[in-house]
LUMKOL-153319 format. One line per field, with one value per residue (C-alpha): residue number from 1; residue in three letters; x, y, z. Coordinates in nm, 2 decimals, decimal comma. Example, Ala and Ser with C-alpha at 12.3 -4.5 7.8 and 13.67 -1.06 7.14 Angstrom:
BEGIN
resi <- c(1 / 2)
resn <- c(ALA / SER)
x <- c(1,23 / 1,37)
y <- c(-0,45 / -0,11)
z <- c(0,78 / 0,71)
REM end
This chain:
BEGIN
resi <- c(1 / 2 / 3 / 4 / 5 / 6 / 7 / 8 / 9 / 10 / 11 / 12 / 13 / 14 / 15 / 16 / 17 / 18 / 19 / 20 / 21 / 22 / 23 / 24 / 25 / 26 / 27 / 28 / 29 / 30 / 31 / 32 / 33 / 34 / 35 / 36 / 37 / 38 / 39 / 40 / 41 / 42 / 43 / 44 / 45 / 46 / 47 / 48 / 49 / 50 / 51 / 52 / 53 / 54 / 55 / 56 / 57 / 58 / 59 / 60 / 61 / 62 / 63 / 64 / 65 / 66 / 67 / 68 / 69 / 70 / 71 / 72 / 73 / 74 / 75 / 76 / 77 / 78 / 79 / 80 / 81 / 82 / 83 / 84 / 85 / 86 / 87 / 88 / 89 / 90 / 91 / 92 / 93 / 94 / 95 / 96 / 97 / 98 / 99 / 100 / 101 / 102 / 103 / 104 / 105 / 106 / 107 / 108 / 109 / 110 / 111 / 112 / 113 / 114 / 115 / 116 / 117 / 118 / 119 / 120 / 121 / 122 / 123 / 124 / 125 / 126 / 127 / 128 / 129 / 130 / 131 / 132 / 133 / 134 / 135 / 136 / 137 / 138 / 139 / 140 / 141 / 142 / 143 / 144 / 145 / 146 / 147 / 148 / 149 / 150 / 151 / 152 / 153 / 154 / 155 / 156 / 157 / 158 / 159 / 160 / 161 / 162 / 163 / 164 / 165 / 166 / 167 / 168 / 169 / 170 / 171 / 172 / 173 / 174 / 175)
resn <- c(UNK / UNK / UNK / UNK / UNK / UNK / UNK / UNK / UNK / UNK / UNK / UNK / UNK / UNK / UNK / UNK / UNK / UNK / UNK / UNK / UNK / UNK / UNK / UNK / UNK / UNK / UNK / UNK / UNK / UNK / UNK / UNK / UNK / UNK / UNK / UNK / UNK / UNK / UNK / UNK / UNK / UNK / UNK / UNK / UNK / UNK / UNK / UNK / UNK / UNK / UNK / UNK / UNK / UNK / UNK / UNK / UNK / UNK / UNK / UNK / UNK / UNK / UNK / UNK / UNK / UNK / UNK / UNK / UNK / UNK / UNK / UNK / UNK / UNK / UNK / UNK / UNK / UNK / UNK / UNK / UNK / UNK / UNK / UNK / UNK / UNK / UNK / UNK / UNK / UNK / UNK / UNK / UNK / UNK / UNK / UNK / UNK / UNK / UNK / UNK / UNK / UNK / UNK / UNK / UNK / UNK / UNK / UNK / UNK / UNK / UNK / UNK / UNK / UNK / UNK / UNK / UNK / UNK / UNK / UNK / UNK / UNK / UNK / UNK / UNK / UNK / UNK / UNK / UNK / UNK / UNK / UNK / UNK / UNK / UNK / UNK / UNK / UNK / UNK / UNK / UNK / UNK / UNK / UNK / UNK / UNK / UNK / UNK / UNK / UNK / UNK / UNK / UNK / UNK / UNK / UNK / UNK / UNK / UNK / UNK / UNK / UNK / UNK / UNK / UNK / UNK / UNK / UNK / UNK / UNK / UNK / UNK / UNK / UNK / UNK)
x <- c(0,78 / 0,43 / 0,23 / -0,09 / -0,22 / -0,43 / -0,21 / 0,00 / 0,22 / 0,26 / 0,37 / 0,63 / 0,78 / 0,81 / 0,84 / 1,14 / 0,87 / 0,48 / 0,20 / -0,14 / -0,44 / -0,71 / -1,06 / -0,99 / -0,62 / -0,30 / -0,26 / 0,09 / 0,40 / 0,74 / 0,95 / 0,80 / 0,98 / 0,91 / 0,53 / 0,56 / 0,72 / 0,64 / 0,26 / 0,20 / -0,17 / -0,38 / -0,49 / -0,17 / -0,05 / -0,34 / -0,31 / 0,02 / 0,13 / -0,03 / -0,25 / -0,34 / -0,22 / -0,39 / -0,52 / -0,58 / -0,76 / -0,62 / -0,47 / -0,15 / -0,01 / 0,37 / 0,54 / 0,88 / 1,12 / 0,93 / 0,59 / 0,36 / -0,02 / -0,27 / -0,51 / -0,87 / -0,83 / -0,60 / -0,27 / 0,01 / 0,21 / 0,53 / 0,65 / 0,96 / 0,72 / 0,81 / 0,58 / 0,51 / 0,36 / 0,04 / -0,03 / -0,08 / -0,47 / -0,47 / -0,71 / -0,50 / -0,52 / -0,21 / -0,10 / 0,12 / 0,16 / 0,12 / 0,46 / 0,62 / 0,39 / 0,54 / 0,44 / 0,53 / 0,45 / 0,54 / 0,30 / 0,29 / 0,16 / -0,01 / -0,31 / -0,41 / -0,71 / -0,82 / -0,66 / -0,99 / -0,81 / -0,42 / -0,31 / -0,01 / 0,15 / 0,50 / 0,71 / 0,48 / 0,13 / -0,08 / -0,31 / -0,64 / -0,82 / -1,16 / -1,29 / -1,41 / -1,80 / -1,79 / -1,47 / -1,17 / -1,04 / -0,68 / -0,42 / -0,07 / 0,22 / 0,47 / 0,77 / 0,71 / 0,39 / 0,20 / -0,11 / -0,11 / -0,22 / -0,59 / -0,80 / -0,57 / -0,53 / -0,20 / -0,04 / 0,12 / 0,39 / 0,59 / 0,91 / 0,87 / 1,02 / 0,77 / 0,51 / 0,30 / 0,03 / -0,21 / -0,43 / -0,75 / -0,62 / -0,24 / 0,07 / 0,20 / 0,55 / 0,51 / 0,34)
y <- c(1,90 / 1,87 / 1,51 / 1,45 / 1,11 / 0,90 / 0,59 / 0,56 / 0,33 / 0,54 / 0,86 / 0,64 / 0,52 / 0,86 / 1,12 / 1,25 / 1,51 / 1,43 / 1,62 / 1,43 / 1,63 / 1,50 / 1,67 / 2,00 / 2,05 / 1,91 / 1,60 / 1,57 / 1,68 / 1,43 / 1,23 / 0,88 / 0,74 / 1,00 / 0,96 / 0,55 / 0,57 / 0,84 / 0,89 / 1,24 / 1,10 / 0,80 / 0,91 / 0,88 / 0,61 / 0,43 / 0,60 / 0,48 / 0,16 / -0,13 / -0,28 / -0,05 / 0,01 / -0,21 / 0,01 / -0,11 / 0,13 / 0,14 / 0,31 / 0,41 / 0,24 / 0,30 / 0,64 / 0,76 / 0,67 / 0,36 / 0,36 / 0,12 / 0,08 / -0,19 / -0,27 / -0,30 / -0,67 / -0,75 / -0,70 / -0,47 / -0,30 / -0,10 / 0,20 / 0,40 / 0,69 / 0,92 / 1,04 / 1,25 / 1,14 / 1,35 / 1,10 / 0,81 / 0,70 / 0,88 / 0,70 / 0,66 / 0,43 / 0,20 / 0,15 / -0,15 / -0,21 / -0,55 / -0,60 / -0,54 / -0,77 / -1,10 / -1,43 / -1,45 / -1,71 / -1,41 / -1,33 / -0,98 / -0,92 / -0,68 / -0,89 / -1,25 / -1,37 / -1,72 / -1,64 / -1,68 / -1,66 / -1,68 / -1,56 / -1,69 / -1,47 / -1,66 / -1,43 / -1,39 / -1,45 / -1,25 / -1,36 / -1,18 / -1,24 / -1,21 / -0,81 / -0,76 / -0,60 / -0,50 / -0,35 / -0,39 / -0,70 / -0,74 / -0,81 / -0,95 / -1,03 / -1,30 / -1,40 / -1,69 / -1,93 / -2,00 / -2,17 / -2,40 / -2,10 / -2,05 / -2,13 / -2,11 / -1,88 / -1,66 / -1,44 / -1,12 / -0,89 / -0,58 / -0,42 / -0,09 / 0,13 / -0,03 / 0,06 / 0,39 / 0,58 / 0,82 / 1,03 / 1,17 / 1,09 / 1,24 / 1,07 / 1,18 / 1,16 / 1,52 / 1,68)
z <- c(-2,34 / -2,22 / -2,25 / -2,14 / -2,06 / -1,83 / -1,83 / -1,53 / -1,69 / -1,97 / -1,76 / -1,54 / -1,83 / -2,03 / -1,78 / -1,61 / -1,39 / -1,34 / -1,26 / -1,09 / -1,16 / -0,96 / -0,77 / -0,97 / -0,86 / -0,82 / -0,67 / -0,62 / -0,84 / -0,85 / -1,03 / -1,06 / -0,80 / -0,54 / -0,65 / -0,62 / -0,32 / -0,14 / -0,23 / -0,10 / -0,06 / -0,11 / -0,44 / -0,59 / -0,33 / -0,53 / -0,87 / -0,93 / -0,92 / -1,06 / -0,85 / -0,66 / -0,36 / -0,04 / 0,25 / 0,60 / 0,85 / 1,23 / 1,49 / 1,60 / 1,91 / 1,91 / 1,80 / 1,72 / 1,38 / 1,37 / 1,41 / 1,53 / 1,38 / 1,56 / 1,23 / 1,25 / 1,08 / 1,36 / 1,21 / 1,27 / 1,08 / 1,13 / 0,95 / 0,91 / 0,92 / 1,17 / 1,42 / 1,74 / 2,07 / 1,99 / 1,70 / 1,95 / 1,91 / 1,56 / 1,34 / 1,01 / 0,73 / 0,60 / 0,26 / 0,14 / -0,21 / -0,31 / -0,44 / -0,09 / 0,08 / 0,17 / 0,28 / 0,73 / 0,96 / 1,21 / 1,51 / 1,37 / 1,02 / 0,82 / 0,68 / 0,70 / 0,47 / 0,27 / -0,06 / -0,31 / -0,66 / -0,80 / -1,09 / -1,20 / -1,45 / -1,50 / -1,30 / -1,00 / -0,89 / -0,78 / -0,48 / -0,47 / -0,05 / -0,02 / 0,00 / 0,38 / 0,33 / 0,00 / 0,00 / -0,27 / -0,24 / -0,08 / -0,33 / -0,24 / -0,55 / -0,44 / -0,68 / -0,88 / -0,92 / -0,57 / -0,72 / -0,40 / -0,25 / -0,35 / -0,07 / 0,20 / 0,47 / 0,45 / 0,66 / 0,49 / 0,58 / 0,46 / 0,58 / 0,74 / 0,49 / 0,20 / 0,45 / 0,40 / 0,67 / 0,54 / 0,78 / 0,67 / 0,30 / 0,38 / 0,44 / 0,77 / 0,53 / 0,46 / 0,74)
REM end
C-alpha cells in the first residue's frame, strides 16, 4: 500500500519503507530507522526527527574510523564516520540530534551556550540555547526535569556513533 503524508511522525509510525520527496526528487528512501539514523542528507537528517536535528559548521581535524571535527563555536565533536586523509581541512557541517546530546563537564564538547528557555515536559526537558546571528536556536533534550537550567551556561556532548557529518548537504556515511 501507498500513503501519502506530510507528517513525519505519522510515516515512522505507519511505514515499514519511506519515501522523502523533497526539491523535485527523491530525497532519500529507507526504513525509518535507516532514515533517523543514517540521514542520507541534512534534509532528512532534519526532516525526521522531532526537533530537528542541531547542525554545527567546522572542519575536520582528525581522520580515520573516528573522525575528529574542530567546530566553528569551539567545540569538537567525534564521529564514528569514516573518513580518508584527503578529507582533512574539509569544510563540513555536524548534525547531533537533541536526544543524543548530553550534559559533560568534559574539556571536549560539541556545544556550550546560556540555556535561554526549559521546557519541562514530564519525562524530559527540553533546553532551547540562544540562536548564534539569527540562526535556529540550539536545542538539547535531557532525561527528566532540569528547570535549574534556564540561564545557565551548559556544556553538551554526544557519543560518536549518535554523531552525523554532512558535506556540502551529504553525509560522508554514503560516499
Amino acid at each position: 500500500m501507498i500513503y501519502v503524508t506530510h507528517d513525519q511522525v505519522e510515516a515512522m509510525t505507519l511505514a515499514s519503507r519511506i519515501v522523502v520527496l523533497a526539491n523535485k526528487g527523491i530525497a532519500q528512501v529507507g526504513t525509518p530507522l535507516e532514515l533517523y539514523e543514517r540521514p542520507e542528507n541534512e534534509f532528512v537528517a532534519q526532516f525526521i526527527g522531532s526537533p530537528a536535528m542541531n547542525l554545527f559548521s567546522g572542519v575536520i581535524v582528525e581522520t580515520g574510523k573516528k573522525t575528529k571535527v574542530k567546530l566553528d563555536n569551539g567545540g569538537v565533536a567525534v564521529s564514528t564516520v569514516p573518513t580518508q586523509a584527503a578529507d582533512k581541512g574539509l569544510k563540513v557541517n555536524v548534525g547531533i540530534r537533541p536526544e543524543d546530546m548530553v550534559e559533560t563537564d568534559a574539556a571536549e564538547f560539541a556545544f556550550e551556550g546560556k540555556v535561554d528557555i526549559t521546557e519541562a515536559l514530564g519525562e524530559v526537558t527540553l533546553l532551547y540555547f540562544i540562536a548564534n546571528a539569527g540562526g535556529d536556536p540550539v536545542i538539547g533534550k535531557l532525561p527528566g526535569i532540569h528547570s535549574e537550567l534556564r540561564g545557565k551556561s551548559v556544556r553538551m556532548a554526544a557519543k560518536p556513533e549518535k554523531v552525523q557529518i554532512f558535506h556540502e548537504g551529504r553525509s560522508l556515511y554514503y560516499r
